[in-house]
C-alpha positions as CSV (number, residue, x, y, z in Angstrom):
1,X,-110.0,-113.1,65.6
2,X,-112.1,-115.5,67.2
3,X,-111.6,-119.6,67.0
4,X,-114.4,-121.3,65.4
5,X,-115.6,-124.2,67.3
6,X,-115.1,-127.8,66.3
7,X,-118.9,-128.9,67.7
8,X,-121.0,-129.6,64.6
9,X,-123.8,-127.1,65.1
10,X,-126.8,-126.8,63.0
11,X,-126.0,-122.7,61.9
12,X,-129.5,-122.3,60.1
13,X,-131.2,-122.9,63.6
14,X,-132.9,-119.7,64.5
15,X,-132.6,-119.9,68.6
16,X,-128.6,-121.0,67.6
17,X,-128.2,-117.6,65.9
18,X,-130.3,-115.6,68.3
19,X,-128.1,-116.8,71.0
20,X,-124.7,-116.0,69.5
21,X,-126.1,-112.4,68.5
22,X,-126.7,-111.8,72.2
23,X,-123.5,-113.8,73.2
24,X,-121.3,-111.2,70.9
25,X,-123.3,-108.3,71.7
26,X,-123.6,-108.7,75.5
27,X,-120.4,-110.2,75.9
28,X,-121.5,-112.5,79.0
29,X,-121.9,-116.2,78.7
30,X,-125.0,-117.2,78.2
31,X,-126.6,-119.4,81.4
32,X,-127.3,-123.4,80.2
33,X,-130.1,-124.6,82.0
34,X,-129.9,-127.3,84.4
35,X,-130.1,-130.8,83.6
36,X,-132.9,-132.7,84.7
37,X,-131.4,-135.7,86.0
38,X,-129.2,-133.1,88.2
39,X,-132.0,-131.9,89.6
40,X,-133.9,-135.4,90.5
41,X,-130.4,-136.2,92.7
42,X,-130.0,-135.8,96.2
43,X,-126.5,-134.4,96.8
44,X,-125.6,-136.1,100.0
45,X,-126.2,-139.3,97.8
46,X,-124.0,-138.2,94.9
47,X,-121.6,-137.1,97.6
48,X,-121.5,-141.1,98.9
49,X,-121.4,-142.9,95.7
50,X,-118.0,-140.7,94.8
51,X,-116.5,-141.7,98.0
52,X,-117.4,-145.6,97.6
53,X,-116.0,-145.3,94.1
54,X,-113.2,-143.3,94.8
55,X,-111.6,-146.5,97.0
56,X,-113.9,-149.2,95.2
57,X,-111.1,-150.7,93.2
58,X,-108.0,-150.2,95.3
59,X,-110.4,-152.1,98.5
60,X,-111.6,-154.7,95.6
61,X,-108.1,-155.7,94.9
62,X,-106.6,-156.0,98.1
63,X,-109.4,-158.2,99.4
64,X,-109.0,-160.4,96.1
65,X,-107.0,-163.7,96.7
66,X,-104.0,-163.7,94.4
67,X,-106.0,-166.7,92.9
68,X,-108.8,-164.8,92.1
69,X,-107.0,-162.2,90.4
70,X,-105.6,-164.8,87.9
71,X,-109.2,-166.0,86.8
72,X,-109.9,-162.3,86.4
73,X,-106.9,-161.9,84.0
74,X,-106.9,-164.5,82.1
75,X,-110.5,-164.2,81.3
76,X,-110.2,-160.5,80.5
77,X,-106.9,-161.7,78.4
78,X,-109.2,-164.4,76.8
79,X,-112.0,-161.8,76.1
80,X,-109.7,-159.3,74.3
81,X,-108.4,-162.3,71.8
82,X,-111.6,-163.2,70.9
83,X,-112.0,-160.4,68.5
């Protein structure tokens, strides 16, 4: 017996139901087209910002002064007693 899926799908839509007939019939997955902001990036860039944020916050604290790092707190600490 199959699961049923905890997304909140609209059932009565016509291209949902024609999918899931060929889903269960064909039994492949069917393909999602790409997204259109994957397709506007260059790769070698994506590939660059993951590096840079991958070490951003590790090299951000080291090169913060312990000083620093105490305004940072306590105005984060501040910020969260506000509400």
């Amino acid at each position: 017996m199959q699961k049923r899926s905890s997304k909140k799908i609209d059932k009565k839509d016509i291209n949902f139901i024609a999918a899931n007939i060929v889903k269960q019939t064909t039994n492949e997955p069917i393909p999602k087209p790409p997204k259109k902001e994957d397709q506007d990036k260059n790769p070698a860039a994506v590939a660059l910002g993951r590096l840079g944020g991958l070490k951003g916050g590790k090299a951000r604290s080291e090169s913060l002064t312990p000083e620093r790092r105490k305004e940072i707190a306590k105005k984060a600490a501040e910020t969260r007693w506000k509400k």
